[in-house]
C-alpha positions as CSV (number, residue, x, y, z in Angstrom):
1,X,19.7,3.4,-4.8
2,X,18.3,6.0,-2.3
3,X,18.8,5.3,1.9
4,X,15.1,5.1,1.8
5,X,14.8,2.7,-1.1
6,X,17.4,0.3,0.8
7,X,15.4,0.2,3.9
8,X,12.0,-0.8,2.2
9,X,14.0,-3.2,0.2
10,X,15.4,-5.0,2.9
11,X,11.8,-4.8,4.6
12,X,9.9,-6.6,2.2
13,X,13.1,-9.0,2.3
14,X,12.0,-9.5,5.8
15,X,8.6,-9.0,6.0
16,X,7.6,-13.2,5.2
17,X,9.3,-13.5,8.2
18,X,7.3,-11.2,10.5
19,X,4.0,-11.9,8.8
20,X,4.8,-15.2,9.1
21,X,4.8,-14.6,12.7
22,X,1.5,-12.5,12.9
23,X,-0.7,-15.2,10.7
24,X,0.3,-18.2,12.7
25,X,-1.7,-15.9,15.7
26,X,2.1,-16.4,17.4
27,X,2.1,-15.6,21.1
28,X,3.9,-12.2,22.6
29,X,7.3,-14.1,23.0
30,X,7.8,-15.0,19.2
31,X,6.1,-11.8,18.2
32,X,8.5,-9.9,20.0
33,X,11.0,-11.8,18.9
34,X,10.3,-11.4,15.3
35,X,9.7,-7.9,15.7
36,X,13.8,-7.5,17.2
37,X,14.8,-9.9,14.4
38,X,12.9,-7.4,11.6
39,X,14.8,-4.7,13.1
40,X,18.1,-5.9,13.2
41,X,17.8,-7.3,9.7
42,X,16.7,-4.1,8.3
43,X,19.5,-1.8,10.3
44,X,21.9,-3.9,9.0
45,X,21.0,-2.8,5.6
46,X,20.2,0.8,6.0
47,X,22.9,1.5,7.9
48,X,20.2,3.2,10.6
49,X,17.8,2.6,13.3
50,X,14.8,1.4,12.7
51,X,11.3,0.4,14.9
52,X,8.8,-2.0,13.9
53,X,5.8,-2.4,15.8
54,X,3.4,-5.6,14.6
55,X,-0.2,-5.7,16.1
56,X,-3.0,-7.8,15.2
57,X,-2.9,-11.4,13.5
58,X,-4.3,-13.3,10.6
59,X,-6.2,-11.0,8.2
60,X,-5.5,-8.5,10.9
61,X,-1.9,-8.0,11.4
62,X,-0.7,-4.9,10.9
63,X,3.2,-4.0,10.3
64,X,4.4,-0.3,11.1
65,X,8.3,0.0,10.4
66,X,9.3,3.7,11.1
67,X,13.2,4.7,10.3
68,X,15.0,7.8,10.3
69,X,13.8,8.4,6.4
70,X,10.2,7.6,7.0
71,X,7.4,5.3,7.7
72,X,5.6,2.5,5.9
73,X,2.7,0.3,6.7
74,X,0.9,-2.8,6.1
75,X,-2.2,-4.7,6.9
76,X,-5.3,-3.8,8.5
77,X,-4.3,-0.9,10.7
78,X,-2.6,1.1,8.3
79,X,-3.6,4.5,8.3
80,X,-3.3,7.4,5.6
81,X,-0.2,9.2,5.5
82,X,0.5,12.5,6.0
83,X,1.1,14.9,3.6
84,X,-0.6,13.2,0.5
85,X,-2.3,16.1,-1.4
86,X,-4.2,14.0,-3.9
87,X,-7.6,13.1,-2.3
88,X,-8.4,10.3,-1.7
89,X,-12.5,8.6,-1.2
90,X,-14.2,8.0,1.8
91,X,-15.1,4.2,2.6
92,X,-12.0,2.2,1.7
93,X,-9.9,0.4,3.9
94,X,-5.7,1.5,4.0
95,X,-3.8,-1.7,3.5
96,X,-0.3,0.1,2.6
97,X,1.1,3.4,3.4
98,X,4.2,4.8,2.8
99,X,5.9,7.8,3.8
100,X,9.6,9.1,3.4
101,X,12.1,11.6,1.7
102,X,11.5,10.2,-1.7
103,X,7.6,10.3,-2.0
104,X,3.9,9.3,-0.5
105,X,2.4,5.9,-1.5
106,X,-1.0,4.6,-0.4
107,X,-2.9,2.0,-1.1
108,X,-6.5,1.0,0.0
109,X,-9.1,-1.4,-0.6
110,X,-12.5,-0.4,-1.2
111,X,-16.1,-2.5,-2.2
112,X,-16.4,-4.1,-5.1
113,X,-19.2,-2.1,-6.7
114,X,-17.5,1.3,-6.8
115,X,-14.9,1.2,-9.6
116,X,-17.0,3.4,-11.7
117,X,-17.8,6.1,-8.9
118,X,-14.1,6.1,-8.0
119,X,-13.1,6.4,-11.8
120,X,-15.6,9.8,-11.9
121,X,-14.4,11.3,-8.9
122,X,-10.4,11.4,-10.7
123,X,-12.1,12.2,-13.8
124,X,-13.5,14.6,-12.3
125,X,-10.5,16.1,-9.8
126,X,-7.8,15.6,-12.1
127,X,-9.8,17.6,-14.7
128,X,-9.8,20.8,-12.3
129,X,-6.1,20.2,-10.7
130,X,-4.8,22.5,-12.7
131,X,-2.0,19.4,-14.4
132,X,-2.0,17.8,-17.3
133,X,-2.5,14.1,-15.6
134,X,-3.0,11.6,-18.7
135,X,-5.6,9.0,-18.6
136,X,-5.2,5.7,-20.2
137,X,-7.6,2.5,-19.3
138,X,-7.7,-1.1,-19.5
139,X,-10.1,-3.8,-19.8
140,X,-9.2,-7.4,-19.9
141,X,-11.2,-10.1,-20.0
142,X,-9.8,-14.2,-17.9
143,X,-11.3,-17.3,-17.4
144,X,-15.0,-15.5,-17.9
145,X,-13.5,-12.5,-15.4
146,X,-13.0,-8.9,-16.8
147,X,-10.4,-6.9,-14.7
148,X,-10.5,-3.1,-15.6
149,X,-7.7,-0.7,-14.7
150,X,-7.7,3.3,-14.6
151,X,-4.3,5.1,-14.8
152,X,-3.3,9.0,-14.1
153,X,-0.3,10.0,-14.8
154,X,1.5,13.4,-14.8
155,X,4.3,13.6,-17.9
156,X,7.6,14.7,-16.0
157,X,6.5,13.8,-12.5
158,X,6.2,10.8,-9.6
159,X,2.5,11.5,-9.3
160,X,0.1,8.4,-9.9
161,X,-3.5,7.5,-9.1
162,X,-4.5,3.7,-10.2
163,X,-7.9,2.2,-10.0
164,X,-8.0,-1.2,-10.7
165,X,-10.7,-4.5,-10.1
166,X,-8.7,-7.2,-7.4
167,X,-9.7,-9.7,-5.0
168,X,-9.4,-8.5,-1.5
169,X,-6.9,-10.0,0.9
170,X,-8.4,-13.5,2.8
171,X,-10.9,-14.2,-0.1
172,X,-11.0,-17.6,-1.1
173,X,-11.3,-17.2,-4.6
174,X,-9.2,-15.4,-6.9
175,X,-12.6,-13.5,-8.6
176,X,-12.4,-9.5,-8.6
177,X,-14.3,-8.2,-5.6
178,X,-13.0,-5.4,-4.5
179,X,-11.7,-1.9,-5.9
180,X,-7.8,-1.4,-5.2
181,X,-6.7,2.0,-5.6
182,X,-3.3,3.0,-5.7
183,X,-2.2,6.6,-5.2
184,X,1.5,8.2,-5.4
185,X,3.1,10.9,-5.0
186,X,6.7,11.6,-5.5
């Protein structure tokens, strides 16, 4: 397993701690506290140093963890990372981003009503990328629900774009409102 794989391993290991920390709206003294307890936890199994900044609580928390391989990001103030070539539309909100020797991953939350507008603008910009991204889609139907899902894939390469229904972070039911798309590049 890569460097980079360990440390966002051992984040998401640690990461019900820290949001733990932001949701219960903890004052500065345990935030800080969590964020030195994050750090050391991931170090310890990277074998590097490693920053994590958490902002915000509730819905709003936000977790930046930056290391010597790369960056990653969750909650609210995530912001786009650099270097992802695949477009991306306007109007969605980041809620993941990652950044680092082994690839680009985003992932942002957009309204409910534009999973078909979404699905025709990668129709439409895979078509004229000059690769031969694959399409395959999904429709399946729960509890009176229908989730769809829109996959790209490029045979022989880390590149992905998913498009998929999901219920947006906070909602109190567990209904699709919201467009999730996923995009990765490797």
């Amino acid at each position: 397993m890569s460097r980079t794989m360990k440390t966002m391993v051992a984040l998401l290991a640690v990461l019900a701690l820290v949001a733990s920390a932001c949701g219960a709206a903890a004052d500065k003294i345990s935030e800080e506290a969590a964020q030195k307890a994050a750090e050391k936890l991931i170090e310890a199994s990277s074998d590097g140093d490693v920053s994590v900044d958490i902002s915000g609580d509730g819905d709003d928390a936000t977790v930046k963890v930056e290391t010597e391989d790369g960056s990653m990001s969750f909650g609210a103030g995530s912001e786009m990372p650099e270097g992802l070539e695949i477009p991306v539309p306007d109007g969605g909100v980041v809620q993941t981003s990652f950044s680092g020797s082994d690839g680009i991953m985003v992932s942002i939350v957009y309204d409910g009503d534009r999973y078909e507008e979404i699905v025709a603008f990668y129709d439409d910009w895979t078509a004229g990328s000059g690769d031969d991204w694959q399409k395959q889609t999904l429709d399946m139907s729960s509890d009176g629900e229908t989730y769809r899902n829109t996959v790209w894939v490029v045979d022989g390469s880390d590149d992905v774009i998913n498009v998929g229904d999901c219920t947006a972070v906070g909602s109190d039911d567990m209904e699709p409102n919201s467009v999730c798309l996923t995009v990765g590049q490797g």
